[in-house]
N, C-alpha and C positions, 0 to 999 in steps of 0.2 A: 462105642456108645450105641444103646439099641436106639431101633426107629419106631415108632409107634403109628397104627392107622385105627386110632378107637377115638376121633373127633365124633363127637356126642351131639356137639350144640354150638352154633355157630353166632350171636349177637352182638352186632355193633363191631366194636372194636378187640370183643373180647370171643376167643376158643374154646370149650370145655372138652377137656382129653378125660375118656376115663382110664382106669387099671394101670398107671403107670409105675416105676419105683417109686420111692422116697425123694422125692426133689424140696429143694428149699424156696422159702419168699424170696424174691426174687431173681430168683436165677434167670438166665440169659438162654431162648430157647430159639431154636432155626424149624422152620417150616417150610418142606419141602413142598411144590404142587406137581400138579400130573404134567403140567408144560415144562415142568424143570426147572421154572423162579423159583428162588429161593426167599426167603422174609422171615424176618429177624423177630420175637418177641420176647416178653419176661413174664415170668410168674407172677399171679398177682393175689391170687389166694391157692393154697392146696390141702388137702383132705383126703383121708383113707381110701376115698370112690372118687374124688376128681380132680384132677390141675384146671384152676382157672389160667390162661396166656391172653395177655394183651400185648395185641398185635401192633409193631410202630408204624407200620407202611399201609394200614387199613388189610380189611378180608377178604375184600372183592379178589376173588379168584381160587377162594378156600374151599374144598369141598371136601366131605368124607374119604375121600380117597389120599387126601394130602399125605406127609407123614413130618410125624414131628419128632423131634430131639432134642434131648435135654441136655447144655452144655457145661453144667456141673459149677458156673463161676458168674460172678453178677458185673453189672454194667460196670464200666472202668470207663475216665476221661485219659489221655495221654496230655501230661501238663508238660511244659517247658515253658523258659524266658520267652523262647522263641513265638507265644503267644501274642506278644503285645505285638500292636500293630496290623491283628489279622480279624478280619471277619467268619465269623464260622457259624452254619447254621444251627438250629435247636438241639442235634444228637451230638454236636463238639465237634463237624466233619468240615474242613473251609471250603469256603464258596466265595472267596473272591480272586480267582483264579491263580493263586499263589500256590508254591509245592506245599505238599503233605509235610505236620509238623510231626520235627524228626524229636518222641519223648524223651524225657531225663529221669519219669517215672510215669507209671500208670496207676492211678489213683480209685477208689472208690467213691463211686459219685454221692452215695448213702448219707454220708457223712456223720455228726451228733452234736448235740448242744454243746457249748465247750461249760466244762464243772464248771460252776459256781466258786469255788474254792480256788479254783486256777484264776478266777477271772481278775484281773487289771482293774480298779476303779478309773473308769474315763473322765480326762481333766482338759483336754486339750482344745482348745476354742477353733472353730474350722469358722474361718469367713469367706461364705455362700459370694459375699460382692450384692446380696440381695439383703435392703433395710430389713423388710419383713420380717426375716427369719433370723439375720446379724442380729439384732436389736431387742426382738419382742419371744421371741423362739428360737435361742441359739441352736445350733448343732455342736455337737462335741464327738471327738474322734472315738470311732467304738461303739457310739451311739444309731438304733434303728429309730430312724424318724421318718413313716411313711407321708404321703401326700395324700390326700382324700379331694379327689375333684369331681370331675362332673361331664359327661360326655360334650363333647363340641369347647371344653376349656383349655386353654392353653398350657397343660401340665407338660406335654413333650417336648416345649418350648423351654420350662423352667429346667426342667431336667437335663439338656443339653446346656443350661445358661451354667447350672450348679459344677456340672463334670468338666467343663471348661474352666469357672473362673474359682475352684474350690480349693483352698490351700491352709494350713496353719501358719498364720502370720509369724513371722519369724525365723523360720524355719527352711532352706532352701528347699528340700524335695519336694517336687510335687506331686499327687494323686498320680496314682494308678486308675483307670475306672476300669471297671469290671459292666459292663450292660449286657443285660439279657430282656429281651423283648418276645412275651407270648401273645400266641395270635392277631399280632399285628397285620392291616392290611400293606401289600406292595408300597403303596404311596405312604405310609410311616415308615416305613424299612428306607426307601431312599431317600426320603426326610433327615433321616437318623446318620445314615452312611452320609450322605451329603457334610451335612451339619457337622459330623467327625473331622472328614477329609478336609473341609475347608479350613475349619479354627485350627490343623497342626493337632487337635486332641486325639486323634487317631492313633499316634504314635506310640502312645501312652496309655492305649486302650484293650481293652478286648470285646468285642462284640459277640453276641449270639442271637442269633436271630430266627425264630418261630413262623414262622407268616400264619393269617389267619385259613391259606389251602393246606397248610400242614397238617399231620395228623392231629387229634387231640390229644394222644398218646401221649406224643413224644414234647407237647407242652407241661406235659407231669413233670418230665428229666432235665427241660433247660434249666429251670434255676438252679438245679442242684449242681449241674452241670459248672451252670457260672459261680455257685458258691464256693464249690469243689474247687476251681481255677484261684479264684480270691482267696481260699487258703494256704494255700500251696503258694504264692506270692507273698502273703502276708507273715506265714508263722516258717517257710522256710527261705523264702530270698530277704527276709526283712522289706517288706516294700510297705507304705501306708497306701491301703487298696480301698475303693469309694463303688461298692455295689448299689446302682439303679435296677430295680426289678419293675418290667412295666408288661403287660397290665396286669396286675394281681387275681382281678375280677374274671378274667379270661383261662388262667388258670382252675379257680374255684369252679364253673364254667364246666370245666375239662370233669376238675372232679366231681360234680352231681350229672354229667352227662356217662363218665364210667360205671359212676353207682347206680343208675337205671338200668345200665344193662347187665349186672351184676343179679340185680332185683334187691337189692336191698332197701331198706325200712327208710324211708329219709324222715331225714328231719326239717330244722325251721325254711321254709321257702323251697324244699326238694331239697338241701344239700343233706351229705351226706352229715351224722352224726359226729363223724370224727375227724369235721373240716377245723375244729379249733387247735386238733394235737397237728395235724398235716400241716397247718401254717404256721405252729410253734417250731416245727423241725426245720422251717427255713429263717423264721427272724431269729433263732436265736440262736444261728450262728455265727450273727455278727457280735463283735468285740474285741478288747485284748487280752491278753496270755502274761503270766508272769514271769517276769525271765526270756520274753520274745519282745523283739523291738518292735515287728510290724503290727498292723491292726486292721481288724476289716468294721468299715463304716456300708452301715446299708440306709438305704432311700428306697421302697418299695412304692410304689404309684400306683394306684387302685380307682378307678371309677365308681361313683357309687349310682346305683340303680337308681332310676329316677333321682336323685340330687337326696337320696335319702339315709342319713348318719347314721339311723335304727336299724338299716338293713344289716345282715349279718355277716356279709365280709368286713366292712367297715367298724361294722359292733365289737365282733372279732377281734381282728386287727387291732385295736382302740387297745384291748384287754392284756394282748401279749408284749406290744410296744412303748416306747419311752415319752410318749407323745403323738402330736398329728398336726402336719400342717394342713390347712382347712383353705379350699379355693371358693371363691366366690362367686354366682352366677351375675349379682348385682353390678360387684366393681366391675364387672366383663363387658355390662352390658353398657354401663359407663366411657366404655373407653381404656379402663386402666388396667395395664400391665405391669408385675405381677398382680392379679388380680385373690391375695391372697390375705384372709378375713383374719385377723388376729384376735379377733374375740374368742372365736370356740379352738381357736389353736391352741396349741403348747407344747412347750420341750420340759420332759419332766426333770431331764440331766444338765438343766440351763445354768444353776446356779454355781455347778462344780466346774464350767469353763469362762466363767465372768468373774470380772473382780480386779482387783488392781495387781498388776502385773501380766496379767492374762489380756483384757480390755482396755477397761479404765476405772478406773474407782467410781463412776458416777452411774457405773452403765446400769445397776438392779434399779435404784432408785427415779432413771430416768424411764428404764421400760414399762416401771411400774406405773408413774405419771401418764404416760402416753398413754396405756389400758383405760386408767381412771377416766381421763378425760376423753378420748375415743367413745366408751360406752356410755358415758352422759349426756356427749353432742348427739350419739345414734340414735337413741332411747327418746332425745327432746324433738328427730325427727317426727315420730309418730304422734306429738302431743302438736306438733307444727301444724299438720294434717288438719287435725280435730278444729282447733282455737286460733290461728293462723298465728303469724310473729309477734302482733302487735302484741299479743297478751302474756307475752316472755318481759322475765325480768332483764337488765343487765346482762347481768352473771350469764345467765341460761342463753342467750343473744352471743355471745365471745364463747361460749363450749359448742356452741350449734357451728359457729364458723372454721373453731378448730376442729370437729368434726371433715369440714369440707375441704382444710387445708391439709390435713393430715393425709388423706386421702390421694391429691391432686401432687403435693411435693414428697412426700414420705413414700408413701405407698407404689406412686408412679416410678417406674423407673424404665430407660429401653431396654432392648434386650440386651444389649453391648454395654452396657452401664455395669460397672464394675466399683463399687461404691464400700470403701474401705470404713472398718467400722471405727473409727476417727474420724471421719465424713457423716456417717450415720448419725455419729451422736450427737456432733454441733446442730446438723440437721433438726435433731427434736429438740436442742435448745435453743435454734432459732426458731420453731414453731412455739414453743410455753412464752416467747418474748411477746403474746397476746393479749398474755391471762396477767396479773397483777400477782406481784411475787408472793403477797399473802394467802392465794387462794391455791397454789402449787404446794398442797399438802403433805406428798410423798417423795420430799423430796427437801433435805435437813437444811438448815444456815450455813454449814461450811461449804455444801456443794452450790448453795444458790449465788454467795458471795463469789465462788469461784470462776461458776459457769453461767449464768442467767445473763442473760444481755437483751434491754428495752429494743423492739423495733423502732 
């Protein structure tokens, strides 16, 4: 293989070689220095006059004299069973002082959407042990259902709670998790390791871990990395695999931090123009397959920049996935954990894992009451403000309160609380046991006779 010394243009994290052969996107390229380090990068655009290479190890120590080599083949993960159970940083290399994992195959980390025509309709009800999301925003196996939270909220806390207590009722196997964590600081990382080790869910897991001193680079390759691992699990050992991808926003991050040094045109807030296809190629590879028994479930957790939905990761995100669970600054500042808002939430794939047989027969009819009344107690908040209680009817007086109880029994839960959604439901029909059975609209005669019990 030749060696090249025609480095042109050195910025950021990225190389410009000019007059090289014909290389491909992204191939797999070594950079030799004048001290003898060696450092690993990939192609990231190329053209008749130049290879773009970004560098994973950063460029501090590159100069025009380096030489580079193209090595003809793109990044590959080495998969095996032998996975679970192990910690391995952002590039798939372990770092929790265990031997090297010995492959069963070497995979392309690239990966693709799986067809549409292959895909599985997801039916299978997965209960979180979390009311919020059991109850009012199911998750169903197969289903990408990101988190939208808020800096300083307790989303790594949920996240650890869900890969823990996440199973489909009925069913003995448990989750796989698959977590990949980008540019997380130290003190998340042993947060995260901690939290594994302790609950036994380690066993059954795979970590990948980014830190925020890592390069940016190489937070582009962890999720694909961890998704690559999650397929390879899912569509060839049969295993039901549960991918947490945290933080999304950190990654996008990465990406309008490479497109400046690229120089490219951005777009909305600096990012780059084609952060909506870059984020498509990782949600939408969760699902299932026809004719394969496993399935890969994703949870992507995203920050949103100032606490704000319109920004464009979140906007983003909103457009490619099946739903959003929505955290709350308010419940947080309350006290209550999970601190998670069901009003602007929702699971768009809710209806295909609820129902009788699945749940319970009650369960649309009762999520749907809770919503009703939830947003009329909220809404009579701000009219409380104004006119204070006394000039509330009745009615308006008992939605203001289930408003407050909804919140304080439903909503509340600890972090160990593991809350089966038969637990969940009595739950909200012991909250409607408030309101007078004629005024619980969305919710028919044969379910109230069945289920409604007076406090």
């Amino acid at each position: 293989m030749k060696e090249y010394k025609t480095i042109a243009k050195i910025a950021g994290p990225l190389v410009f070689v000019e007059k090289t052969e014909a290389v491909g996107y992204g191939e797999l390229v070594s950079l030799r220095l004048p001290s003898g380090e060696v450092k690993n990068g990939q192609v990231l655009d190329t053209s008749n006059d130049v290879v773009v290479v970004q560098v994973f190890e950063g460029t501090s120590g590159i100069d025009k004299e380096s030489r580079v080599k193209f090595l003809g083949e793109t990044i590959k993960i080495s998969v095996s069973e032998e996975m679970l159970g192990r910690i391995l940083s952002g590039a798939g290399k372990p770092i929790d002082n265990g031997p090297d994992i010995i492959p069963k195959k070497k995979v392309e980390i690239i990966g693709a959407a799986i067809n549409p025509y292959a895909r599985e309709q997801p039916s299978d009800f997965i209960q979180t042990g979390i009311s919020t999301i059991d109850a009012t925003n199911t998750l169903v196996r197969g289903q990408k259902l990101p988190i939208f939270s808020g800096s300083g909220l307790p989303h790594s806390e949920i996240a650890l709670q869900i890969a823990r207590q996440a199973k489909v009722v009925g069913q003995k196997e448990n989750f796989v998790v698959v977590f990949a964590a980008m540019g997380i600081t130290n003190e998340e990382a042993q947060y995260f390791m901690n939290g594994f080790e302790e609950t036994g869910a380690l066993e059954r897991s795979v970590v990948f871990l980014n830190l925020a001193d890592d390069p940016a680079v190489e937070r582009l390759i962890t999720p694909r990395m961890a998704l690559t691992t999650a397929e390879y699990l899912a569509f060839e050992k049969n295993m039901h695999v549960l991918v947490i991808l945290t933080d999304i926003t950190n990654y996008c991050e990465s990406l309008r931090q490479i497109g400046a040094a690229r120089e490219e045109v951005p777009g909305r807030r600096g990012y780059p123009g084609y952060m909506y296809t870059d984020l498509a190629t990782l949600y939408e590879r969760a699902g299932m397959i026809k004719g394969k028994k496993g399935s890969v479930t994703q949870i992507p957790i995203l920050t949103m920049v100032g606490d704000d939905i319109t920004h464009p990761i979140p906007d983003l995100t909103g457009y490619i996935t099946e739903g959003q669970i929505v955290l709350s600054r308010e419940l947080h500042r309350k006290g209550i954990y999970p601190p998670v808002d069901v009003l602007p939430s929702l699971s768009r794939l809710m209806n295909l894992g609820i129902g009788e047989g699945k749940t319970r027969d009650d369960h649309k009819a009762v999520s749907d009451q809770l919503y009703a009344c939830y947003a009329e107690g909220r809404d009579l908040r701000g009219l409380v403000a104004i006119v204070g209680e006394e000039a509330l009817s009745q009615r308006d007086l008992r939605l203001l309160k289930f408003a407050a109880e909804f919140e304080d029994l439903f909503v509340r839960q600890s972090r160990e609380q593991d809350r089966s959604i038969k637990e969940t439901l009595d739950l909200s029909w012991k909250l409607f046991g408030s309101i007078p059975e004629n005024e619980l609209t969305r919710l028919n005669p044969k379910l109230k006779e069945k289920y409604y019990m007076k406090k």
